[in-house]
N, CA, C and O atoms as a Tinker XYZ file with bonds, in Angstrom:
   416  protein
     1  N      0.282000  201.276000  -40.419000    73     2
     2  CA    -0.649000  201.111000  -39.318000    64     1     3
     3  C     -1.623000  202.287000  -39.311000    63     2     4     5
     4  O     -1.256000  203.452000  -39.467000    81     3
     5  N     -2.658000  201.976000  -39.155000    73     3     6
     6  CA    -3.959000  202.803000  -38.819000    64     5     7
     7  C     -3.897000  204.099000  -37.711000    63     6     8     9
     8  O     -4.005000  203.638000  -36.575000    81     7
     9  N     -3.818000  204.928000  -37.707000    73     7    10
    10  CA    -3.996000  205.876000  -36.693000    64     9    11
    11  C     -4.989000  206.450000  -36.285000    63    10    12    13
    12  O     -5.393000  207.327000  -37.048000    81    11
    13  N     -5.848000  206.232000  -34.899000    73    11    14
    14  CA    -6.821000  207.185000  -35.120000    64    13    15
    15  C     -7.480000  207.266000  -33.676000    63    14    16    17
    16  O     -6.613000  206.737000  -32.981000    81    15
    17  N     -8.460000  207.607000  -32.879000    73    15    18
    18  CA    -8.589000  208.371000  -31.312000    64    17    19
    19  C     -9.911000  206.890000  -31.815000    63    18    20    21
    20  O    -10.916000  206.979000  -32.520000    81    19
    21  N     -9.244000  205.506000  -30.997000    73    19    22
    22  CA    -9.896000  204.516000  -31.151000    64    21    23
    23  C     -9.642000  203.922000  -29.724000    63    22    24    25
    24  O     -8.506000  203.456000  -29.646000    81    23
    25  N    -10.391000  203.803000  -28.544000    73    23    26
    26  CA   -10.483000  203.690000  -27.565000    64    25    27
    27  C    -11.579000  202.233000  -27.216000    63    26    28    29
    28  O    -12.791000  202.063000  -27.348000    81    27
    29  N    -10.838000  201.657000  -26.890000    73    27    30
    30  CA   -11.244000  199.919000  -26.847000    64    29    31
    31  C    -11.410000  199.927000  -24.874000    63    30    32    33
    32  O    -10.582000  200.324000  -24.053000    81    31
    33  N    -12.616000  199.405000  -24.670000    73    31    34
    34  CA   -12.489000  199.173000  -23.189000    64    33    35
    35  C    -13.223000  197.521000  -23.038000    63    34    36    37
    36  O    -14.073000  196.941000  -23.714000    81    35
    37  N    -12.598000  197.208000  -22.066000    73    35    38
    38  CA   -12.526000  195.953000  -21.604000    64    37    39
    39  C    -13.489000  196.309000  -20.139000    63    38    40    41
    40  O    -12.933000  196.843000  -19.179000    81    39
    41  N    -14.782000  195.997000  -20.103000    73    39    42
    42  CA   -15.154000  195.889000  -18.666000    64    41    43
    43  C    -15.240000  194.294000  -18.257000    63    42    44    45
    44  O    -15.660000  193.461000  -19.060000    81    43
    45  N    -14.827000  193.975000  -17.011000    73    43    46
    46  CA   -15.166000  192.816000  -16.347000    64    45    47
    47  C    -14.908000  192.709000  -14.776000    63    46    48    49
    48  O    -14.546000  193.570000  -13.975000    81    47
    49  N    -15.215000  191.357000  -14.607000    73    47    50
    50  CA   -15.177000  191.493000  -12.867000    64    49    51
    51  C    -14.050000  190.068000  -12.703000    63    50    52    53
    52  O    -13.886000  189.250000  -13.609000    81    51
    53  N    -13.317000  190.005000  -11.279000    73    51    54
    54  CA   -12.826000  189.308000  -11.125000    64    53    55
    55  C    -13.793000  187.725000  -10.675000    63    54    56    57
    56  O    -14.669000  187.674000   -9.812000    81    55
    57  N    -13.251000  186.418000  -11.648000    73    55    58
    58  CA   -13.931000  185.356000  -11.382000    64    57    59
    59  C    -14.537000  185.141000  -12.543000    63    58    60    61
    60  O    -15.200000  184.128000  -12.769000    81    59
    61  N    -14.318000  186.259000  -13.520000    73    59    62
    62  CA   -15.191000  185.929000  -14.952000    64    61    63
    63  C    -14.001000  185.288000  -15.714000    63    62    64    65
    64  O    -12.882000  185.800000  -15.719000    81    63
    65  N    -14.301000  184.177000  -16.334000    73    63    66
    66  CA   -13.420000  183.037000  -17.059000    64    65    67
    67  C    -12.719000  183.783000  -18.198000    63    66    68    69
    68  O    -11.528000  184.027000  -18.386000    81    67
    69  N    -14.005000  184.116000  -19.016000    73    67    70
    70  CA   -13.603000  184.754000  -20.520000    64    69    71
    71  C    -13.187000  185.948000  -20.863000    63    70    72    73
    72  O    -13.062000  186.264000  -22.046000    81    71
    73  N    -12.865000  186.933000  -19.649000    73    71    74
    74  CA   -12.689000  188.108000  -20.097000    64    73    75
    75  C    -10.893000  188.035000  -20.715000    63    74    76    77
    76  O    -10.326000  189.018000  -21.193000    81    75
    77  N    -10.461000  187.117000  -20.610000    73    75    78
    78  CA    -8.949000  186.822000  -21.061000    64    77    79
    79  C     -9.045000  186.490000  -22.419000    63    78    80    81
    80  O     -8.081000  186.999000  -22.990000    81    79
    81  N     -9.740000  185.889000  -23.184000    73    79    82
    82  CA   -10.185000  185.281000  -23.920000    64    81    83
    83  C    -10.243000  186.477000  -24.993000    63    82    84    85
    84  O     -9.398000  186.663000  -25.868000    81    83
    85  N    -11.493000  187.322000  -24.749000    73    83    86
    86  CA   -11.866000  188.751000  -25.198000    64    85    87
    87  C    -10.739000  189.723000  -25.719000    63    86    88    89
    88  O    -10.554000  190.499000  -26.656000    81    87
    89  N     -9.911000  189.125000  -24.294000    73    87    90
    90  CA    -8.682000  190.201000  -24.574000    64    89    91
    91  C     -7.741000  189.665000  -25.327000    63    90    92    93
    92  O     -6.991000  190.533000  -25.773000    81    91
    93  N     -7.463000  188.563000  -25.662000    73    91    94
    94  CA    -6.574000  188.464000  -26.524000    64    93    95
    95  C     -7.079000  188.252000  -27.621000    63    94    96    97
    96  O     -6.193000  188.100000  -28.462000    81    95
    97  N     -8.207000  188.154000  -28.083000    73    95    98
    98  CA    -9.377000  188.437000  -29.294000    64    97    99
    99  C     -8.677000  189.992000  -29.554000    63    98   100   101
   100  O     -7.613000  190.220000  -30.129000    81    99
   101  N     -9.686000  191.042000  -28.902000    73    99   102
   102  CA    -9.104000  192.345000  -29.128000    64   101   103
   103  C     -7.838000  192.378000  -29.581000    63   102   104   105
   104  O     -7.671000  192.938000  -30.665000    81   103
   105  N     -6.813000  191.880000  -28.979000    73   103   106
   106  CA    -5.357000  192.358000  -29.229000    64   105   107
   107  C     -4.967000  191.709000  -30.527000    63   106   108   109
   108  O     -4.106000  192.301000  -31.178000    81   107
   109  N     -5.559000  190.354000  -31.116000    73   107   110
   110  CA    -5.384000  189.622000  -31.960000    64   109   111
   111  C     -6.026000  190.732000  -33.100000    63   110   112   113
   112  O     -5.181000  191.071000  -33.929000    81   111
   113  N     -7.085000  191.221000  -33.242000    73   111   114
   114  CA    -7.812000  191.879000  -34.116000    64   113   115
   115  C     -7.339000  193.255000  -34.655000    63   114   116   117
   116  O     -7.623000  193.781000  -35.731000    81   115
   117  N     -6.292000  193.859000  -33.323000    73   115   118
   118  CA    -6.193000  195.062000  -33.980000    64   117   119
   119  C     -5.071000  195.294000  -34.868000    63   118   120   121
   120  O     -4.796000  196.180000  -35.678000    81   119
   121  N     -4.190000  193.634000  -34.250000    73   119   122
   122  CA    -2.384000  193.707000  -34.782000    64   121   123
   123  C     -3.115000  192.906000  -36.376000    63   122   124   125
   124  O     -2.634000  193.376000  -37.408000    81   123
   125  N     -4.190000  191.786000  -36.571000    73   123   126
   126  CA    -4.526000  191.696000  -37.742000    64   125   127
   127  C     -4.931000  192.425000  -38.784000    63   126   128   129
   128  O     -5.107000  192.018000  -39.932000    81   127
   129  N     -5.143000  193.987000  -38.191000    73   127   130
   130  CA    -5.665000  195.353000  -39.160000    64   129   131
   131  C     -5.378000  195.907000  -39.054000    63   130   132   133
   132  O     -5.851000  196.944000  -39.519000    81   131
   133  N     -3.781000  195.892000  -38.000000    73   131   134
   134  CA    -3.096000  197.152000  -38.510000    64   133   135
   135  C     -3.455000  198.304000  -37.583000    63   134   136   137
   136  O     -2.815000  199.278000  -37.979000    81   135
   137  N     -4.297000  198.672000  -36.377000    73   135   138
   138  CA    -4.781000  199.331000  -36.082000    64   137   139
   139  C     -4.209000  199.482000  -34.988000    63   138   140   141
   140  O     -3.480000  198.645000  -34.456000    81   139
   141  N     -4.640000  201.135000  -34.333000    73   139   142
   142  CA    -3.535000  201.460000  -32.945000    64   141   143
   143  C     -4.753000  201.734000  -32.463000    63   142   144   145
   144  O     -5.750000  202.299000  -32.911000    81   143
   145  N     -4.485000  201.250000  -31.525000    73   143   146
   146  CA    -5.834000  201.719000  -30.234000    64   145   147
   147  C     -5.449000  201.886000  -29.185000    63   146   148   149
   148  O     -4.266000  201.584000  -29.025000    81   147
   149  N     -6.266000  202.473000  -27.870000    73   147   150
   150  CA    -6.024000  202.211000  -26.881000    64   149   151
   151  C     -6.773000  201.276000  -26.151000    63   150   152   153
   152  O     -7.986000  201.082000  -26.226000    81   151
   153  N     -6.071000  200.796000  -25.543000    73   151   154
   154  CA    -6.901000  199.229000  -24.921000    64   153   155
   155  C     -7.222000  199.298000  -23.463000    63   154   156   157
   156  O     -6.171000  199.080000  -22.861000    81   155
   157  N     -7.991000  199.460000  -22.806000    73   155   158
   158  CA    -7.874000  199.619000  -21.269000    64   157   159
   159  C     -8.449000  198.062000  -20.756000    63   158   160   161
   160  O     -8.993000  197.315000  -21.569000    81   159
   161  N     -8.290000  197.737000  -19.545000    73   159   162
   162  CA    -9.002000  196.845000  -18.617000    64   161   163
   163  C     -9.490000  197.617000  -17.417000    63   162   164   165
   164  O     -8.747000  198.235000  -16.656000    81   163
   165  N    -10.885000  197.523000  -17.306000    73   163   166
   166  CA   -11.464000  198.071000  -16.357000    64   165   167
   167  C    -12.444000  196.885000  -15.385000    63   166   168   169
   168  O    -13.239000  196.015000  -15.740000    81   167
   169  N    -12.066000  197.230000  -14.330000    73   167   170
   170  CA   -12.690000  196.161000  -12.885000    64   169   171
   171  C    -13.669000  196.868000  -12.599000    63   170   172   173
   172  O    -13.726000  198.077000  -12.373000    81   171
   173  N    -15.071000  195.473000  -12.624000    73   171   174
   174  CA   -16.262000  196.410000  -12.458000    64   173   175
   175  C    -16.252000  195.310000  -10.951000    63   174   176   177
   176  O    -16.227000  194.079000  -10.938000    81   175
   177  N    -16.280000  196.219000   -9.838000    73   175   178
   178  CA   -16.006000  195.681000   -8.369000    64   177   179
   179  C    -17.099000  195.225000   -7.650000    63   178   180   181
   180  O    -17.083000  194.280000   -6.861000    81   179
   181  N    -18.177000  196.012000   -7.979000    73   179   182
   182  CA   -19.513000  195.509000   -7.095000    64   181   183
   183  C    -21.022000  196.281000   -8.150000    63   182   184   185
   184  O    -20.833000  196.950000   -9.165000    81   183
   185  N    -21.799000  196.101000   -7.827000    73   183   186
   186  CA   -23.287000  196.200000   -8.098000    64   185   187
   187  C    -23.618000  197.676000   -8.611000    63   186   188   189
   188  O    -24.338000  198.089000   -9.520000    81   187
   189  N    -22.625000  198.448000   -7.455000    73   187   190
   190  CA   -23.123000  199.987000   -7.276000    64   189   191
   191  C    -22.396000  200.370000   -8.640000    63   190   192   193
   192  O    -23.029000  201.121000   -9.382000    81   191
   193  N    -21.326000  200.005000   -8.993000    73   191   194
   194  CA   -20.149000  200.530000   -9.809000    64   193   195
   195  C    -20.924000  199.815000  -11.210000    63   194   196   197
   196  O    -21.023000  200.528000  -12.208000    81   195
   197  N    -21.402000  198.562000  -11.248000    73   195   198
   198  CA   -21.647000  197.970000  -12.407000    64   197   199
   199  C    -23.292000  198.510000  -12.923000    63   198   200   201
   200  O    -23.836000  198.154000  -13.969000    81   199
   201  N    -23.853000  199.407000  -11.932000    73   199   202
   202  CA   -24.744000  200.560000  -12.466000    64   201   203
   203  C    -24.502000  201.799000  -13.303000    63   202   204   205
   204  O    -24.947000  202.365000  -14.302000    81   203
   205  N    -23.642000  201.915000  -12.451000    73   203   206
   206  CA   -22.823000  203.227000  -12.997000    64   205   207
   207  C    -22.584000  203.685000  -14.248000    63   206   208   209
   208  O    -22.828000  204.734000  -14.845000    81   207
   209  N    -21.652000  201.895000  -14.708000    73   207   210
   210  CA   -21.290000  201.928000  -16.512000    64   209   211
   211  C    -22.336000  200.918000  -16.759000    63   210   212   213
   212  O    -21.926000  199.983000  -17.448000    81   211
   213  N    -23.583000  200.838000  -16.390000    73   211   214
   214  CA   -24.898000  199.952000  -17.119000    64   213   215
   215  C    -23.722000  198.920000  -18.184000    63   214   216   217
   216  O    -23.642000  198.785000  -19.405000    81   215
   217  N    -22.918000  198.321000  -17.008000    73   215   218
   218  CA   -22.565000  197.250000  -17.196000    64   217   219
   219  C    -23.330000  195.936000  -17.833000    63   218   220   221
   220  O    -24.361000  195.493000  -17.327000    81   219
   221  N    -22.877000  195.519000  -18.684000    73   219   222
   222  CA   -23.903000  194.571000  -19.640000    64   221   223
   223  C    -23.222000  192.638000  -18.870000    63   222   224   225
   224  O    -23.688000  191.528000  -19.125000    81   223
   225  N    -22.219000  192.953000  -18.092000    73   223   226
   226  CA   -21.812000  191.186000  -17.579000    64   225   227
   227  C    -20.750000  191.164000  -18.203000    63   226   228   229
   228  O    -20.776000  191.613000  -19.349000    81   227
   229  N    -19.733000  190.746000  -17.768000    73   227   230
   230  CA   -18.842000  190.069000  -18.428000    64   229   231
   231  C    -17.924000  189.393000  -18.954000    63   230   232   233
   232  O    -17.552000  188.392000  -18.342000    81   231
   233  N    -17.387000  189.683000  -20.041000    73   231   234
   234  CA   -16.621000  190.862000  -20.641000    64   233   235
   235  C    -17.799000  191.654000  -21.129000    63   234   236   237
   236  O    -18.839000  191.242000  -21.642000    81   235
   237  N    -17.321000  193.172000  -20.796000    73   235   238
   238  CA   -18.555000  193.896000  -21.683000    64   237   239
   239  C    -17.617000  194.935000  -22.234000    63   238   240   241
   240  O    -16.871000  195.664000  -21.581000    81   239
   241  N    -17.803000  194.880000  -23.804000    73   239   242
   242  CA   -16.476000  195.753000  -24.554000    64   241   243
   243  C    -17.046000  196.862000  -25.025000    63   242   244   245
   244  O    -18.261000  196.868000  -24.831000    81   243
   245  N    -16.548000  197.979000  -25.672000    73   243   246
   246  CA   -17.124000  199.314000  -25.806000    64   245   247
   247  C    -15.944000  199.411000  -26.606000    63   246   248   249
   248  O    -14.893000  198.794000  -26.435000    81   247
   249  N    -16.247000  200.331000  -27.588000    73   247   250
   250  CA   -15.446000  200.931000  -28.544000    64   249   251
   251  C    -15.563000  202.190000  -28.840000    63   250   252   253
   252  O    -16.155000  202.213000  -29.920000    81   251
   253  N    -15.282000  203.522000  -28.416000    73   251   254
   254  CA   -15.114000  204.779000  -28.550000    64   253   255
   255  C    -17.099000  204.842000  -27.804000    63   254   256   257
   256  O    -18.157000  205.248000  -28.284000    81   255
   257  N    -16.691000  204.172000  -26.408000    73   255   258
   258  CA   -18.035000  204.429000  -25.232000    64   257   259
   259  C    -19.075000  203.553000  -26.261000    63   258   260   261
   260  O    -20.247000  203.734000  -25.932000    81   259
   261  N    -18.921000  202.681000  -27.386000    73   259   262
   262  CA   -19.834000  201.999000  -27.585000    64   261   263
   263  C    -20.300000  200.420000  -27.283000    63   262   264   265
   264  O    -19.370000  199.614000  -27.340000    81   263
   265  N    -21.037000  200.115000  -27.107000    73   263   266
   266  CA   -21.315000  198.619000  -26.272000    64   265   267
   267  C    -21.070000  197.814000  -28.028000    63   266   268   269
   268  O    -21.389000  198.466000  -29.022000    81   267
   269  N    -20.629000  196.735000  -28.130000    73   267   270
   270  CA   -20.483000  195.931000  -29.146000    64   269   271
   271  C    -21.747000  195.958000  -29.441000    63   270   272   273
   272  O    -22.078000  196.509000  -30.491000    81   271
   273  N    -23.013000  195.211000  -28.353000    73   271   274
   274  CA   -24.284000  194.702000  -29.179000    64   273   275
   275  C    -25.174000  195.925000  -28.777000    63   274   276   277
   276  O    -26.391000  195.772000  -28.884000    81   275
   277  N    -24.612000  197.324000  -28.250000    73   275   278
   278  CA   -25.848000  198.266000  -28.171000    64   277   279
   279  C    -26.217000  198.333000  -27.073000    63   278   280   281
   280  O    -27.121000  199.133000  -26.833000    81   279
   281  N    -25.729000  197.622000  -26.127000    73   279   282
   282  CA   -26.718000  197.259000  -24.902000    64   281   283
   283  C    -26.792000  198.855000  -24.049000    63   282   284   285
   284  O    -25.860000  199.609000  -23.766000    81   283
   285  N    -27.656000  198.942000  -23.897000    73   283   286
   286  CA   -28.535000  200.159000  -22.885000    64   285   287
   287  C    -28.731000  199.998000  -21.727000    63   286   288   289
   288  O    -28.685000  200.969000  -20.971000    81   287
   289  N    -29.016000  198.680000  -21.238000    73   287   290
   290  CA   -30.002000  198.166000  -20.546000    64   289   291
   291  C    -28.834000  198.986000  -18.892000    63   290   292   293
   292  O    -27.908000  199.787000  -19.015000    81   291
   293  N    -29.324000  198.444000  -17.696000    73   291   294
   294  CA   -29.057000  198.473000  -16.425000    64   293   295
   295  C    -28.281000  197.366000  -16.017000    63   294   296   297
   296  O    -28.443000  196.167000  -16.244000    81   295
   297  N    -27.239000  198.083000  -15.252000    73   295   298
   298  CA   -26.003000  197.203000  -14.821000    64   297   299
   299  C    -25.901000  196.063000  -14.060000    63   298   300   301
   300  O    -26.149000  196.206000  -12.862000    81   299
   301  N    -25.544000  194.775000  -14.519000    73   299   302
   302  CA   -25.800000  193.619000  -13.604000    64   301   303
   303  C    -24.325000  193.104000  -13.648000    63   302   304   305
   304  O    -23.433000  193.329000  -14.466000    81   303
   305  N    -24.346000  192.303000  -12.455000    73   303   306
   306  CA   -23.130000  191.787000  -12.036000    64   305   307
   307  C    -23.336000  189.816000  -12.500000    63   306   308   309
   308  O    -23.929000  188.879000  -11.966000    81   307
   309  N    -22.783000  189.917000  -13.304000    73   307   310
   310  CA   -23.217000  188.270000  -13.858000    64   309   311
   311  C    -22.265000  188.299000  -15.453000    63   310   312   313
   312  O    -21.808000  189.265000  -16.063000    81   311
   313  N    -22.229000  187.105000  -15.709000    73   311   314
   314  CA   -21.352000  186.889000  -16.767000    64   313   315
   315  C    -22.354000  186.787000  -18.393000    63   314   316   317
   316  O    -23.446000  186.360000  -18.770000    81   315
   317  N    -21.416000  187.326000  -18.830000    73   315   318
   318  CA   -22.028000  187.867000  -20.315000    64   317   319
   319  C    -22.063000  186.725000  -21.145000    63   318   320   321
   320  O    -21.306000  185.764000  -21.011000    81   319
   321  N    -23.101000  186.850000  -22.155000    73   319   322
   322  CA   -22.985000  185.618000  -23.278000    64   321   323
   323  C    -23.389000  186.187000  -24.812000    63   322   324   325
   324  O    -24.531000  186.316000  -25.251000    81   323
   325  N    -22.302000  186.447000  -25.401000    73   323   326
   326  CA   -22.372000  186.983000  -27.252000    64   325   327
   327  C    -22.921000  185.368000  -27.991000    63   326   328   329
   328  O    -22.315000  184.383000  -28.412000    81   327
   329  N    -24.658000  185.823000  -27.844000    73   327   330
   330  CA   -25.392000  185.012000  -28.548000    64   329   331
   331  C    -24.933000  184.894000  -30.284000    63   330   332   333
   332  O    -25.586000  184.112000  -30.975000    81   331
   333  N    -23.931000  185.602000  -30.853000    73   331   334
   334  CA   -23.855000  186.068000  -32.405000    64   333   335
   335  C    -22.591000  184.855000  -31.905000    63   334   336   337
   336  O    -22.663000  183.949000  -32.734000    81   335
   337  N    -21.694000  184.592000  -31.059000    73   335   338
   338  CA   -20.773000  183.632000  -31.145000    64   337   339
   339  C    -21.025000  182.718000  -30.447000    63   338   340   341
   340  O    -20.090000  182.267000  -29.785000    81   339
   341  N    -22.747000  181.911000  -30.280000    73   339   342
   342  CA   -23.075000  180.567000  -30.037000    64   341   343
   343  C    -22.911000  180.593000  -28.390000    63   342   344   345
   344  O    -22.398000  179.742000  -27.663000    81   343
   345  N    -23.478000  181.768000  -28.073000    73   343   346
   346  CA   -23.308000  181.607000  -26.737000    64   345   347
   347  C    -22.476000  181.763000  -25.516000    63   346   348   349
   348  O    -22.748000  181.850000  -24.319000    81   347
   349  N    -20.974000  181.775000  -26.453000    73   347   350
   350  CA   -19.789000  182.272000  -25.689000    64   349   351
   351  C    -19.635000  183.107000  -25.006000    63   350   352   353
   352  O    -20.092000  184.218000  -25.277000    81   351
   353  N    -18.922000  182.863000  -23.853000    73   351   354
   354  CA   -18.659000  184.218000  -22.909000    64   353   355
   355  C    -17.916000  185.223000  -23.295000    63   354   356   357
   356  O    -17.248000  185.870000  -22.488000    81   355
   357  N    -17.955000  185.598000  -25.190000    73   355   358
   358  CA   -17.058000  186.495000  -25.264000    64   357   359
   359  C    -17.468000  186.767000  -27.081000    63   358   360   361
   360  O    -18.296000  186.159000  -27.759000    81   359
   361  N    -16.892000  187.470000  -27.332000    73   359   362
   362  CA   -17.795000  187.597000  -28.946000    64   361   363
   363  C    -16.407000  187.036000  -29.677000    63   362   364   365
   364  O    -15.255000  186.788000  -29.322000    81   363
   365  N    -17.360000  186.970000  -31.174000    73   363   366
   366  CA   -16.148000  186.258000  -31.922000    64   365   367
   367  C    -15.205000  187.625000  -32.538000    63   366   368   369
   368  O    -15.131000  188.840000  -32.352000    81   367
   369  N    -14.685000  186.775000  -33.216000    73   367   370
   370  CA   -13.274000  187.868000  -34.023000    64   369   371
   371  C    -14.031000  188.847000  -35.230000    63   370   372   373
   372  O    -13.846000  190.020000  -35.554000    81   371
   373  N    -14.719000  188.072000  -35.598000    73   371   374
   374  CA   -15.494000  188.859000  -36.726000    64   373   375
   375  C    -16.687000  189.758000  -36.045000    63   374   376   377
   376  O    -17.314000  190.354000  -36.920000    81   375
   377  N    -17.111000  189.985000  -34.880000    73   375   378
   378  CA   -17.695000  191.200000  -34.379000    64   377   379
   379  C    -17.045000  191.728000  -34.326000    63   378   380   381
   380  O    -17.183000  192.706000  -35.060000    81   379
   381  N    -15.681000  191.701000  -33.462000    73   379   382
   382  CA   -14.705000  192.428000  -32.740000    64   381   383
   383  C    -14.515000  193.605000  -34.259000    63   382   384   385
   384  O    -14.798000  194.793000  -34.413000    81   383
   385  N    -13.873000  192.502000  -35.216000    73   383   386
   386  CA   -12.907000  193.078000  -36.625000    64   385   387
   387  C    -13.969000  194.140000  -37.283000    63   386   388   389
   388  O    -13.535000  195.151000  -37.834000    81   387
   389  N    -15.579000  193.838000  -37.198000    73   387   390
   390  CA   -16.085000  194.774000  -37.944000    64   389   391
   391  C    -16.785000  196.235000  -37.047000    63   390   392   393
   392  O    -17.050000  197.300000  -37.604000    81   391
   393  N    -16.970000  195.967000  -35.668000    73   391   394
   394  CA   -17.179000  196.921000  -35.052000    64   393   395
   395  C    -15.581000  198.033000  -34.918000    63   394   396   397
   396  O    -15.514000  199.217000  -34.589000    81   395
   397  N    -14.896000  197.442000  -35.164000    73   395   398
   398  CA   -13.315000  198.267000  -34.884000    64   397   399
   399  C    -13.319000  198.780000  -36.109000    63   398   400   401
   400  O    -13.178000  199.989000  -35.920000    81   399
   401  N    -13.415000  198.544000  -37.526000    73   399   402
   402  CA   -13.642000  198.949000  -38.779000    64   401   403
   403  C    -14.661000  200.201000  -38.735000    63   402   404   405
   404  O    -14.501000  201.409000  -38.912000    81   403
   405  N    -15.765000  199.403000  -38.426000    73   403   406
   406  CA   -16.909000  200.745000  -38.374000    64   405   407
   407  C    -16.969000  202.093000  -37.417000    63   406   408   409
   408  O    -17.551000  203.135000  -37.719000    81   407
   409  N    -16.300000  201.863000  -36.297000    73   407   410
   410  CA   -15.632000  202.598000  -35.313000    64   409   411
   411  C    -14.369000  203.895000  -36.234000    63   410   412   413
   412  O    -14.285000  205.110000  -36.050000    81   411
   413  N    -13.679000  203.131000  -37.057000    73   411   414
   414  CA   -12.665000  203.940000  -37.510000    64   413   415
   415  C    -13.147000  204.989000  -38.818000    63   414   416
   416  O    -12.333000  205.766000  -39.318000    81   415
C-alpha cells in the first residue's frame, strides 16, 4: 500500500443526492490503488460557510486543498455537475484515479 500525507476532502450539503455516490467512488479508488489517505466529510451548512471554502456545489472534492476541476470561483450553495462525467452530480472514477495519482 501507498503511503503518503494524501488528504481527500469531501465537501457537501445536506439534501445533495450524489455526494454518497462520490464517496464511495473515492473509497472505491483508493482501495483499487492501493493508496492510504485520509478521507474527511465536511458539511457545508449555509451560504456564509460555503464562501468561506469557495465552495464549488455539491460534492465538491479537494485533494491535498485541491479542487478536482481547479475551481477558484466563489462559494455557492447548489448542486455540482462534473461535465467530464456527462453531467453527473459527481465525477467519474477515472478523474478521481488520476487526480489521486498526480496528487501522490
Amino acid at each position: 500500500m501507498i503511503s503518503t500525507q494524501l488528504t481527500i476532502d469531501l465537501l457537501y450539503f445536506d439534501g445533495c443526492p450524489s455526494y454518497r455516490q462520490a464517496w464511495d467512488d473515492i473509497l472505491d479508488v483508493l482501495v483499487e490503488e492501493k493508496v492510504d489517505a485520509a478521507v474527511r466529510l465536511v458539511a457545508v451548512e449555509d451560504p456564509d460557510r460555503a464562501r468561506e471554502l469557495h465552495f464549488a456545489g455539491s460534492p465538491t472534492i479537494r485533494i491535498n486543498d485541491r479542487d478536482l476541476e481547479d475551481y477558484e470561483g466563489d462559494g455557492v450553495m447548489a448542486c455540482r455537475r462534473y461535465q467530464e462525467n456527462d453531467g453527473k452530480g459527481w465525477p467519474s472514477k477515472e478523474l478521481l484515479r488520476s487526480r489521486v495519482k498526480s496528487a501522490l
